[in-house]
LUMLUM-75207 format. One line per field, with one value per residue: residue number from 1; residue in three letters; x, y, z of N, C-alpha, C in turn. Coordinates in Angstrom, 3 decimals. Example, Ala and Ser with C-alpha at 12.3 -4.5 7.8 and 13.67 -1.06 7.14 Angstrom:
<pts>
i = (1;2)
aa = (Ala;Ser)
nc1 = (13.190;12.850)
nc2 = (-5.690;-2.250)
nc3 = (7.800;7.080)
cac1 = (12.300;13.670)
cac2 = (-4.500;-1.060)
cac3 = (7.800;7.140)
cc1 = (13.200;12.900)
cc2 = (-3.300;0.030)
cc3 = (7.800;7.870)
</pts>
This chain:
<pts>
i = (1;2;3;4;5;6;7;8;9;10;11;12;13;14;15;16;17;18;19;20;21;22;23;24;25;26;27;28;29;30;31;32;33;34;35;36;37;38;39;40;41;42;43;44;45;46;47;48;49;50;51;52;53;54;55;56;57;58;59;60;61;62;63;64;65;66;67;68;69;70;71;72;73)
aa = (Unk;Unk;Unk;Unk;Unk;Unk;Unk;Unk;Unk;Unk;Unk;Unk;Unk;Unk;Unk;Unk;Unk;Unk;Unk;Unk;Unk;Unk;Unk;Unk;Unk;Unk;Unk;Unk;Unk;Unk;Unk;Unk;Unk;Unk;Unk;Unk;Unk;Unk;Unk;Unk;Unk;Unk;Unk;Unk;Unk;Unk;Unk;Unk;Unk;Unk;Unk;Unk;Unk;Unk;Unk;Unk;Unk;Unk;Unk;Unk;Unk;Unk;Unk;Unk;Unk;Unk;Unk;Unk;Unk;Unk;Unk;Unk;Unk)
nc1 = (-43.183;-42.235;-42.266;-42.340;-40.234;-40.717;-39.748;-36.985;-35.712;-35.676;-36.445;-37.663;-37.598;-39.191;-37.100;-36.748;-34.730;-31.655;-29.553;-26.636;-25.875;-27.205;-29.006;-33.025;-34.438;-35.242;-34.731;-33.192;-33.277;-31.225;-32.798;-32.334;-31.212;-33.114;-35.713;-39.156;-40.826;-42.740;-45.020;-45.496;-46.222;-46.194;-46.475;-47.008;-45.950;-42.643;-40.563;-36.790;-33.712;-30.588;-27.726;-24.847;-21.563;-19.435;-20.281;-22.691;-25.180;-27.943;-31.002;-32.379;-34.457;-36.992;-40.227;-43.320;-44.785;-46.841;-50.114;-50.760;-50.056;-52.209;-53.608;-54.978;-58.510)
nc2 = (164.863;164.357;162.500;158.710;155.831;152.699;150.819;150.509;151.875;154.868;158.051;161.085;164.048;166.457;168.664;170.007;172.115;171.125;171.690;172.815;170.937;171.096;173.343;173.603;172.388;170.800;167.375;164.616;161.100;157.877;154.751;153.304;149.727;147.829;149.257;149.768;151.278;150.746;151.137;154.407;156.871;159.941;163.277;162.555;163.132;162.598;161.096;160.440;159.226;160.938;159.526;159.881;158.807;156.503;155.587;156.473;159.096;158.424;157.573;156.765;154.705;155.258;156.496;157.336;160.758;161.941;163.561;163.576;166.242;168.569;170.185;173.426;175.056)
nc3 = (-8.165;-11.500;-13.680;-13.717;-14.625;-14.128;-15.385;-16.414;-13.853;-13.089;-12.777;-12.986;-11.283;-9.563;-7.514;-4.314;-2.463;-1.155;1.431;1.692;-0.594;-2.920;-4.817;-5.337;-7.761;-11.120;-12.004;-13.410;-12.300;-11.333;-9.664;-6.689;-7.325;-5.986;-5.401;-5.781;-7.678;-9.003;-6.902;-7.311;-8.776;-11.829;-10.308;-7.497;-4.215;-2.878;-0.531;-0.372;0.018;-1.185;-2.278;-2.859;-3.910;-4.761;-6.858;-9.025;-8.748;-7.039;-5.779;-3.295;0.029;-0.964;-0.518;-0.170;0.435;0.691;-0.602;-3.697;-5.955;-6.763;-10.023;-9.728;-9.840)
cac1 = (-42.439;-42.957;-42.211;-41.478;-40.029;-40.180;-39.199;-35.542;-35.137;-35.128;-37.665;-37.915;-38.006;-38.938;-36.826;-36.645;-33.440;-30.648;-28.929;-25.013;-25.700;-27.950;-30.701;-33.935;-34.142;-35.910;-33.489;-33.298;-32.473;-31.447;-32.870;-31.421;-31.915;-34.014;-36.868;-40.167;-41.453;-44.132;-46.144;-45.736;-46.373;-46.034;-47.557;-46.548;-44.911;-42.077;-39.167;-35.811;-32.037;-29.946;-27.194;-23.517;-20.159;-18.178;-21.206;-23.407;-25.571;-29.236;-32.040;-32.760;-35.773;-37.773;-41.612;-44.770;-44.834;-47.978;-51.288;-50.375;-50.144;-53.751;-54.019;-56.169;-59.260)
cac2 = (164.082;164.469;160.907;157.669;154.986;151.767;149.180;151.182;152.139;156.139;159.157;162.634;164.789;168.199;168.281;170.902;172.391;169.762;172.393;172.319;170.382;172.339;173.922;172.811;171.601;168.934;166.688;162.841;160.481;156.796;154.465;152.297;148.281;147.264;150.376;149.496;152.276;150.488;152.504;155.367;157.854;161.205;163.873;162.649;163.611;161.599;161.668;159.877;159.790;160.904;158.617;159.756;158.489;155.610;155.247;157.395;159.764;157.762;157.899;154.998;154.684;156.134;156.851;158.682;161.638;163.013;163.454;164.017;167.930;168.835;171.409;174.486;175.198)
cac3 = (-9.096;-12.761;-14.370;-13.510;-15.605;-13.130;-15.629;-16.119;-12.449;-13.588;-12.348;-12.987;-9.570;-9.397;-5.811;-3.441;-1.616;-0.221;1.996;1.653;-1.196;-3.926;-4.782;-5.809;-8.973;-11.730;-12.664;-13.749;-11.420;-11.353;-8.022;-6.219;-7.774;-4.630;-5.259;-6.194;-8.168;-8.887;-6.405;-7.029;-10.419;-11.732;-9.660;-6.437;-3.846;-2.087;0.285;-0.917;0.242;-2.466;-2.646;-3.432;-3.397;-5.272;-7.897;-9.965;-7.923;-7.193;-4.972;-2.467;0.455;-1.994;0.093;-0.602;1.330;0.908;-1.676;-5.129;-5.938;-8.046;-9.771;-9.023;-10.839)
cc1 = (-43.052;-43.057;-41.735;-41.259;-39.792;-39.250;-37.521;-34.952;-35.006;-36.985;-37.012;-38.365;-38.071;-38.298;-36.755;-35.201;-32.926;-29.847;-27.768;-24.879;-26.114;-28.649;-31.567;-33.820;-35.090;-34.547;-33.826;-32.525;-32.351;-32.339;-32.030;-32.444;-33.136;-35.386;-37.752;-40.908;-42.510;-45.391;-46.292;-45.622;-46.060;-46.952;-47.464;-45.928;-44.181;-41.012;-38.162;-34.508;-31.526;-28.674;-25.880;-22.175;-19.438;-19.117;-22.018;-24.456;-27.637;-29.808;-32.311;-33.882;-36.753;-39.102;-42.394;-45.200;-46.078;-49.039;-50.735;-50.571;-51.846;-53.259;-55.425;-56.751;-59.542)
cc2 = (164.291;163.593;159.860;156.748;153.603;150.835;149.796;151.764;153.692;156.929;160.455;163.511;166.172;168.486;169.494;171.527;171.423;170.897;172.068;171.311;170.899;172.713;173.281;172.954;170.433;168.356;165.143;162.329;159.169;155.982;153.370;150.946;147.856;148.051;149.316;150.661;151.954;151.223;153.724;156.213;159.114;162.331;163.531;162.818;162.518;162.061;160.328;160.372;160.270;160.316;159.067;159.730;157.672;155.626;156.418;157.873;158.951;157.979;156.502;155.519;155.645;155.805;157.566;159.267;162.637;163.110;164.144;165.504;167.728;170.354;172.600;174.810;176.759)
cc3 = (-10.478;-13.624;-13.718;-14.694;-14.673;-13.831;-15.572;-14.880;-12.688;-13.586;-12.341;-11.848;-9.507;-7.707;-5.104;-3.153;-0.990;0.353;1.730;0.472;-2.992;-4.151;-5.578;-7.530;-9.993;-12.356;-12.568;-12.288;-11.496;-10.208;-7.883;-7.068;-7.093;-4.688;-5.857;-6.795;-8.805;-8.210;-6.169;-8.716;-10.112;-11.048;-7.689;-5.385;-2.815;-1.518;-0.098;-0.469;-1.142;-2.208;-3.460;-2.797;-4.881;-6.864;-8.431;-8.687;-8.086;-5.835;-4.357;-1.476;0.094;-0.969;-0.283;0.461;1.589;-0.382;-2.557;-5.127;-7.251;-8.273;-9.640;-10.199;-11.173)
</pts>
């Protein structure tokens, strides 16, 4: 992940491949109201539905999937 913004509900995702859907990608994203992005910052990595239909395209059971990326010395 490369930013979060908790108080606005809105994070920056460097994301991977969504098969049948598109390719990886950084792109903005809103979350769902209910997230807590509170725990979690830039640099981490997480797993998230993406979230489309009737409403704007957002990210809901947002999780931390694993130890922040470092980089190499």
């Amino acid at each position: 992940m490369k930013s979060v913004d908790a108080k606005n509900h809105k994070l920056i995702v460097d994301g991977k491949d969504i098969p049948g859907f598109m390719g990886a990608m950084t792109m903005p994203y809103n979350s769902g109201k209910d997230e807590d992005l509170t725990k979690i910052s830039a640099g981490d990595q997480i797993q998230a539905d993406v979230v489309v239909g009737d409403g704007p395209t957002h990210l809901e059971s947002i999780k931390l999937a694993g130890q922040p990326k470092t980089k190499s010395k």
